[in-house]
MDTraj code that builds the backbone (N, CA, C; nanometers):
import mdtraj as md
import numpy as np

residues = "UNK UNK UNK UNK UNK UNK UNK UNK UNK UNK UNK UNK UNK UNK UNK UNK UNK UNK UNK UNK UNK UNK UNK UNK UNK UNK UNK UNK UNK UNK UNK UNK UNK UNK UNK UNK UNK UNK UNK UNK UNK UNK UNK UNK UNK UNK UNK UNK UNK UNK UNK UNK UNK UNK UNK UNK UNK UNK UNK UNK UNK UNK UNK UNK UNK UNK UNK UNK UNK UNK UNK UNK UNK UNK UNK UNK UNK UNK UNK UNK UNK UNK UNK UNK UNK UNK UNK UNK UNK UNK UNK UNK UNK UNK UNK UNK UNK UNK UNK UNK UNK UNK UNK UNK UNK UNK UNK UNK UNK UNK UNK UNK UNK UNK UNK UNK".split()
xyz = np.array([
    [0.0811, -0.1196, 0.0000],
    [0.0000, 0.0000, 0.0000],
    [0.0855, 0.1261, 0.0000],
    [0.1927, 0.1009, 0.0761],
    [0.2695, 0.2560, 0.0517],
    [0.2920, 0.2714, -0.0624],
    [0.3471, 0.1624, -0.1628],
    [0.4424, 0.1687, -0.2882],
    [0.3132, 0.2773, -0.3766],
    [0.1781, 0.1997, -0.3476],
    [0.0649, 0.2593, -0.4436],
    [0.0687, 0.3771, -0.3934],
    [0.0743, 0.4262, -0.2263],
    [0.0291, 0.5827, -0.2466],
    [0.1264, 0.6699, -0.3080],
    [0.2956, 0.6061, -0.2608],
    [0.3825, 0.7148, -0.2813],
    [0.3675, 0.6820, -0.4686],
    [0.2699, 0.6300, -0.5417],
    [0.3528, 0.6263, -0.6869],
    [0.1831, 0.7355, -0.7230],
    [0.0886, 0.7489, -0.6253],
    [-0.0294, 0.7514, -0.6662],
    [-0.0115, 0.9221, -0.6794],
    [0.0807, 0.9532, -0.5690],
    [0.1043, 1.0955, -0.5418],
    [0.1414, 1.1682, -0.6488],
    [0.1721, 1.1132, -0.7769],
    [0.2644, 1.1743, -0.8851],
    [0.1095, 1.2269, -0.9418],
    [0.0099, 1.1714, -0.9681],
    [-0.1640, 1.1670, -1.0315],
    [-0.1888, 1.2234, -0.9451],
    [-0.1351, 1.3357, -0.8415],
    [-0.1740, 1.4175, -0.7479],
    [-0.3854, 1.3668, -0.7087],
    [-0.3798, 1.2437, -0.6322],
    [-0.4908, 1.1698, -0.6319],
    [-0.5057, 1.2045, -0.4710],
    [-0.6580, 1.2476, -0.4216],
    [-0.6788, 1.2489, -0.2414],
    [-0.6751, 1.1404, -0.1912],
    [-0.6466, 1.0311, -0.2555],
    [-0.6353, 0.9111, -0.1939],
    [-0.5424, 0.8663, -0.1223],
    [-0.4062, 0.8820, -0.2564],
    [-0.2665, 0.8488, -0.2420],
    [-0.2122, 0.8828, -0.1031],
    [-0.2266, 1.0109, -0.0015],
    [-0.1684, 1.0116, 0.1186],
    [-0.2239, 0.9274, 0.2200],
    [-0.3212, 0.8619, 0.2166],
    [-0.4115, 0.7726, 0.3347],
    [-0.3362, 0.6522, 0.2251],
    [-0.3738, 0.6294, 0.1078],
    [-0.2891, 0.5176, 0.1541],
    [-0.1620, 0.4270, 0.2041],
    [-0.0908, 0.5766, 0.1305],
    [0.0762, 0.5803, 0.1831],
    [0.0527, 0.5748, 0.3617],
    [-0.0411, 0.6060, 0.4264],
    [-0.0235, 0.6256, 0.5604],
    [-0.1008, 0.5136, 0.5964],
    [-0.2126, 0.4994, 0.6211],
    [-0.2312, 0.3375, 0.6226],
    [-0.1255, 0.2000, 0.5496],
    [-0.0593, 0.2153, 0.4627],
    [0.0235, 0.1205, 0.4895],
    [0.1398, 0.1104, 0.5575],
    [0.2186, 0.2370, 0.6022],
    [0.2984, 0.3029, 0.6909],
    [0.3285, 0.2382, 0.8439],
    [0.1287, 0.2647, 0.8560],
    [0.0892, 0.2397, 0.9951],
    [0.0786, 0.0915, 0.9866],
    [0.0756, -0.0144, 0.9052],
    [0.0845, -0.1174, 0.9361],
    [0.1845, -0.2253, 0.8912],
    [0.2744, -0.1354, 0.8004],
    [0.4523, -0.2037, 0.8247],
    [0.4950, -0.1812, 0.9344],
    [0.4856, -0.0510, 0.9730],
    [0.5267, -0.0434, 1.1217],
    [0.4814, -0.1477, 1.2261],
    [0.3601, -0.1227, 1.2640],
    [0.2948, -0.2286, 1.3494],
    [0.3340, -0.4034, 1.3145],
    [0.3627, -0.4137, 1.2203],
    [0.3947, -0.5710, 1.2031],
    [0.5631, -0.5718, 1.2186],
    [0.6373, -0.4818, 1.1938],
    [0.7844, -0.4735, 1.2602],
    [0.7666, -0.4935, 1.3743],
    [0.7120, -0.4143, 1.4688],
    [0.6802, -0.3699, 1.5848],
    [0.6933, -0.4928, 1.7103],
    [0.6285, -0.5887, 1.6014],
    [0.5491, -0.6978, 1.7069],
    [0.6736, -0.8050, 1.6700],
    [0.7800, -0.7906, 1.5575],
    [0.9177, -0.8707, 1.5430],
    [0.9898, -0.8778, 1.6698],
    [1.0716, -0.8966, 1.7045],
    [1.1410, -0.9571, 1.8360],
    [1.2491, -1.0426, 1.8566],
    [1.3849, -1.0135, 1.8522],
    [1.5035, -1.0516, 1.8637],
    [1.5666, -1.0526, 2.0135],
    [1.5182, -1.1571, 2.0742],
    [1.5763, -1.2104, 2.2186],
    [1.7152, -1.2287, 2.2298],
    [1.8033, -1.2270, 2.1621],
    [1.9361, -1.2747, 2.1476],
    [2.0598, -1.1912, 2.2241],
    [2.1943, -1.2197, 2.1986],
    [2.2441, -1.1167, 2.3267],
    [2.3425, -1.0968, 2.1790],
    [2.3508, -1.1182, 2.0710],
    [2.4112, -1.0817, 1.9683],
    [2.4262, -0.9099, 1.9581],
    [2.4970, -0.8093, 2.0127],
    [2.5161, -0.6515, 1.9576],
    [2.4445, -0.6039, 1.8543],
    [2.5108, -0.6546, 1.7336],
    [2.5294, -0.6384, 1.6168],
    [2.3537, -0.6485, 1.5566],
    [2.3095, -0.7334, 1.5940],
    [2.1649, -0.7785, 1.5535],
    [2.0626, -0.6496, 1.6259],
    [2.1013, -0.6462, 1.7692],
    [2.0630, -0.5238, 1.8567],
    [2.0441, -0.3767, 1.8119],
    [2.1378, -0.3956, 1.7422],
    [2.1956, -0.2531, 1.6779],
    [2.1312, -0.2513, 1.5434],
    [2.1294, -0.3342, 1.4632],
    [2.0186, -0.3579, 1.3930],
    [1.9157, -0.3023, 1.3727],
    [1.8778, -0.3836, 1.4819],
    [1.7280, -0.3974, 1.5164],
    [1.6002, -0.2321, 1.5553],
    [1.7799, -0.1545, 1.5807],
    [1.6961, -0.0167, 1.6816],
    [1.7547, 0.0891, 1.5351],
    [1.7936, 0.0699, 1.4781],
    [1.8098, 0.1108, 1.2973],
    [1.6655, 0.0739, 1.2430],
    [1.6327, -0.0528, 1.2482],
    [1.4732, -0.0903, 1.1838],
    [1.3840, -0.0449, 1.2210],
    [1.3823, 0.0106, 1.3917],
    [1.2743, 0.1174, 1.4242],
    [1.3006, 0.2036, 1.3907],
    [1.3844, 0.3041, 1.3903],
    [1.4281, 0.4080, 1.3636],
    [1.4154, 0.4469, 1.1673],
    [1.3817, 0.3838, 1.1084],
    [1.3313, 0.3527, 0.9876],
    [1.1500, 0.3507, 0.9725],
    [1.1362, 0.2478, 1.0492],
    [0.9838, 0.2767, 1.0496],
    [0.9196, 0.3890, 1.1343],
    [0.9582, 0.4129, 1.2566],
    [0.9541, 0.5986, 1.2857],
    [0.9377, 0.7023, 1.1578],
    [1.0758, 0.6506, 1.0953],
    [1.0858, 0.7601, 0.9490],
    [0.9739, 0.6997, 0.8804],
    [0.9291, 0.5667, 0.8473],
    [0.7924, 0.5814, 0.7573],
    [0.7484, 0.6699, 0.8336],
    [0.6505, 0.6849, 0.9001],
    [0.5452, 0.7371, 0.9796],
    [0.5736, 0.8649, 0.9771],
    [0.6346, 0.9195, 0.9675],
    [0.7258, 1.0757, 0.9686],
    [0.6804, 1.0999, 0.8229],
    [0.7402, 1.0195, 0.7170],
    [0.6879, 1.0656, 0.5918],
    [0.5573, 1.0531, 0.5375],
    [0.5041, 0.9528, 0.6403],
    [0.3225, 0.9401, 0.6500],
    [0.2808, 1.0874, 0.6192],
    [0.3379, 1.1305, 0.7642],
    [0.2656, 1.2406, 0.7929],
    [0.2854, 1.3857, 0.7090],
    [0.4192, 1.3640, 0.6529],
    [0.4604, 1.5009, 0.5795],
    [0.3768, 1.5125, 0.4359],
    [0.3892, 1.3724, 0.4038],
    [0.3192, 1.3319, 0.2620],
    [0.1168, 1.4188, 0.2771],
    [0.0909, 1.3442, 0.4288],
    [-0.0721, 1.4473, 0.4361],
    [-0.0664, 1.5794, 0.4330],
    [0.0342, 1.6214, 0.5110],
    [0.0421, 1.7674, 0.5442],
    [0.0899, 1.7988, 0.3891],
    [0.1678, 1.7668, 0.3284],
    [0.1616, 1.7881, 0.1732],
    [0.0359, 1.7839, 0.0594],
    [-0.0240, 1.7881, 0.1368],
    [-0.1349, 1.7902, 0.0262],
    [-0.2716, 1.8973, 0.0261],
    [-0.2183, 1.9874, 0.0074],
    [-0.2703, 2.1603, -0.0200],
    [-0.2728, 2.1521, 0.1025],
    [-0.1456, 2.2044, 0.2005],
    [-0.1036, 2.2169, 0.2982],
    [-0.2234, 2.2277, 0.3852],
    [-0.2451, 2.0679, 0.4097],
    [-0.3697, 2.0269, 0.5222],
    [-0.3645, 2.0697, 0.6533],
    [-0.2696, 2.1187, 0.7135],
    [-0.2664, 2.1099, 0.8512],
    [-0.3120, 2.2608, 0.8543],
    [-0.2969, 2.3641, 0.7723],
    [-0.3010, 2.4724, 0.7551],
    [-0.1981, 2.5823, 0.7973],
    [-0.0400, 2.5402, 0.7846],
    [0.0644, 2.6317, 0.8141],
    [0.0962, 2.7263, 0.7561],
    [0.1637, 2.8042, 0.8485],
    [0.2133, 2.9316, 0.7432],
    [0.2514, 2.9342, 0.6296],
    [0.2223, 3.0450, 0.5278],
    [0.3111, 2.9599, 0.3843],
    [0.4560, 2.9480, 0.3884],
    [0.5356, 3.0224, 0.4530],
    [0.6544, 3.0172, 0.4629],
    [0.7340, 2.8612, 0.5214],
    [0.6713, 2.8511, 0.6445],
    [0.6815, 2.7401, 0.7037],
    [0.6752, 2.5746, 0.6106],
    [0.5147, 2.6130, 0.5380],
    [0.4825, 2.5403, 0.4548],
    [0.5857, 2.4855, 0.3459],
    [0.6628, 2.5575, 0.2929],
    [0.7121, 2.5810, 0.1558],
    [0.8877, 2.5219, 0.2394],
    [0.9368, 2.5752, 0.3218],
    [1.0420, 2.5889, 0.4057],
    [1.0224, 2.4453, 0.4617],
    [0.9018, 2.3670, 0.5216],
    [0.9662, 2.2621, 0.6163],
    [0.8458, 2.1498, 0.5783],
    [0.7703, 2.1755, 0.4890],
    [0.6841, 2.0669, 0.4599],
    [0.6903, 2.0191, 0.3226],
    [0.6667, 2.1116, 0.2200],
    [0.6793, 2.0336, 0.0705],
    [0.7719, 2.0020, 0.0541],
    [0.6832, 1.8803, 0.0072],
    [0.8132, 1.7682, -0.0591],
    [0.9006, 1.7207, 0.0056],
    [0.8805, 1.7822, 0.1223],
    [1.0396, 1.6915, 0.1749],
    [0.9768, 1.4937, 0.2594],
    [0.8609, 1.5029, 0.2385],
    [0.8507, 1.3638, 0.2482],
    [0.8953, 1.2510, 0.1957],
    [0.9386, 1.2911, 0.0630],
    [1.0298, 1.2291, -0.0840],
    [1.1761, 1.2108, 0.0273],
    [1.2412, 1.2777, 0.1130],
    [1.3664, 1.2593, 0.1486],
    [1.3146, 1.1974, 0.2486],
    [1.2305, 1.1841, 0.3227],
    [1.2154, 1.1029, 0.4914],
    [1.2096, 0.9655, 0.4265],
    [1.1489, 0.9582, 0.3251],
    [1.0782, 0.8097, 0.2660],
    [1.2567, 0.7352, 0.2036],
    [1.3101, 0.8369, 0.1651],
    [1.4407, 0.7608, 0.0733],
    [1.5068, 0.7317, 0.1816],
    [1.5068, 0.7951, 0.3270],
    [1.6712, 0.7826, 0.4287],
    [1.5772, 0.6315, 0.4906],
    [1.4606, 0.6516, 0.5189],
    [1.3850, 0.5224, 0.6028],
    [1.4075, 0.4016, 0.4674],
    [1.4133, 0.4379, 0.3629],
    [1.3829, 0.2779, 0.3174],
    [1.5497, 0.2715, 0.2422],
    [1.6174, 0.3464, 0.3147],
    [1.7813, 0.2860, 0.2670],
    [1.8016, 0.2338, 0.4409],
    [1.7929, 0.2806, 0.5125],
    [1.7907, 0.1929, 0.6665],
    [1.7384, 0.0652, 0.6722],
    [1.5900, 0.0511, 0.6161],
    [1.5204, -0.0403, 0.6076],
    [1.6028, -0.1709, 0.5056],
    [1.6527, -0.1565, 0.4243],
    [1.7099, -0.2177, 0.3061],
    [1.8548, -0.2471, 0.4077],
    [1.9653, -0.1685, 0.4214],
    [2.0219, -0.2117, 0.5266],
    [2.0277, -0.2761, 0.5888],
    [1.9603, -0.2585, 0.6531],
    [1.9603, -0.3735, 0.8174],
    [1.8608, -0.4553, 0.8278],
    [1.7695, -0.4621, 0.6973],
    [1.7391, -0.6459, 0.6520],
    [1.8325, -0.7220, 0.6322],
    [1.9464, -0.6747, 0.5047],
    [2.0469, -0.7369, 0.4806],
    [2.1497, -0.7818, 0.5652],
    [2.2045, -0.7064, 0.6445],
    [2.2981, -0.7110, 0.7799],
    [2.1966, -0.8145, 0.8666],
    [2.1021, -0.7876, 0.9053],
    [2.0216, -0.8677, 0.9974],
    [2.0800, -1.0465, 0.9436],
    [2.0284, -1.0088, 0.8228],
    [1.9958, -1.1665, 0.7311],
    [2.1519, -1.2397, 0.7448],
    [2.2212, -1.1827, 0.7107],
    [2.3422, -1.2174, 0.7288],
    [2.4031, -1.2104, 0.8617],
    [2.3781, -1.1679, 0.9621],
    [2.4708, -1.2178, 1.0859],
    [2.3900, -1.2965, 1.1567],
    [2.2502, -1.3265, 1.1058],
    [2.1455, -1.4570, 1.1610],
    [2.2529, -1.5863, 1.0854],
    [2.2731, -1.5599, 0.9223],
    [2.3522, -1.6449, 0.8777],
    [2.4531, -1.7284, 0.9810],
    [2.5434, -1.5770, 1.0147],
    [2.6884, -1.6358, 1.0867],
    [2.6960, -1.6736, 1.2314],
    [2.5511, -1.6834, 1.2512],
    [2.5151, -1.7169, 1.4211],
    [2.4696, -1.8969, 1.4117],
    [2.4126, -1.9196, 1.2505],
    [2.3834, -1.9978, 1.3038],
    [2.5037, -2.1067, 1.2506],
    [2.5606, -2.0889, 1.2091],
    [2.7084, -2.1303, 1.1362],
    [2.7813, -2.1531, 1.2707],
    [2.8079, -2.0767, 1.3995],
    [2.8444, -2.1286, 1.4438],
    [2.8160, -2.2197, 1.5437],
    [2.6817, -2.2221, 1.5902],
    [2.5909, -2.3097, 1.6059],
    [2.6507, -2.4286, 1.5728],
])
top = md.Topology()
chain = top.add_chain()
for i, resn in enumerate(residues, 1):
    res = top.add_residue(resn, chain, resSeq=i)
    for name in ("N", "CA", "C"):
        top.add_atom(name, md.element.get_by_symbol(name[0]), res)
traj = md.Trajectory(xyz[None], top)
């Protein structure tokens, strides 16, 4: 659902920000409920990168609504200065974290269980 809102946003559509944010809100929530018991660092460290990613969805949830004939109703300056468009950059830094530290994750699960 995000992929559809953030591609829906280009067809400047009232849809596209609810759905970018409803699916937001429920990658997050299904990360959320993931859970790494292990005393591994590295995985730890990880792991608080993968929230810190889905935080940033939710961040660009929200910039993406407030982007859309500046809903919240801010100043224009403000508006123009700290809201347009910059949801396009919250969405790229969260899903290069996200991409990250799947991979790292995936791989030092690899070398844990190797030595197993």
């Amino acid at each position: 659902m995000m992929t559809i809102g953030a591609g829906l946003t280009i067809l400047r559509l009232a849809v596209a920000p609810w759905l970018f944010a409803v699916g937001a809100v429920g990658f997050t929530s299904m990360q959320l409920q993931q859970r790494y018991d292990g005393q591994n660092f590295v995985i730890r460290r990880l792991r608080r990168m993968m929230i810190l990613s889905d935080v940033l969805f939710l961040v660009a949830a929200v910039l993406l609504l407030a982007n859309q004939d500046n809903l919240f109703h801010f100043d224009q300056f403000i508006y123009i200065k700290y809201v347009r468009n910059n949801w396009v950059v919250t969405l790229l830094i969260a899903a290069m974290l996200q991409l990250y530290s799947v991979h790292r994750i995936d791989s030092e699960l690899q070398k844990e269980a190797k030595k197993l």
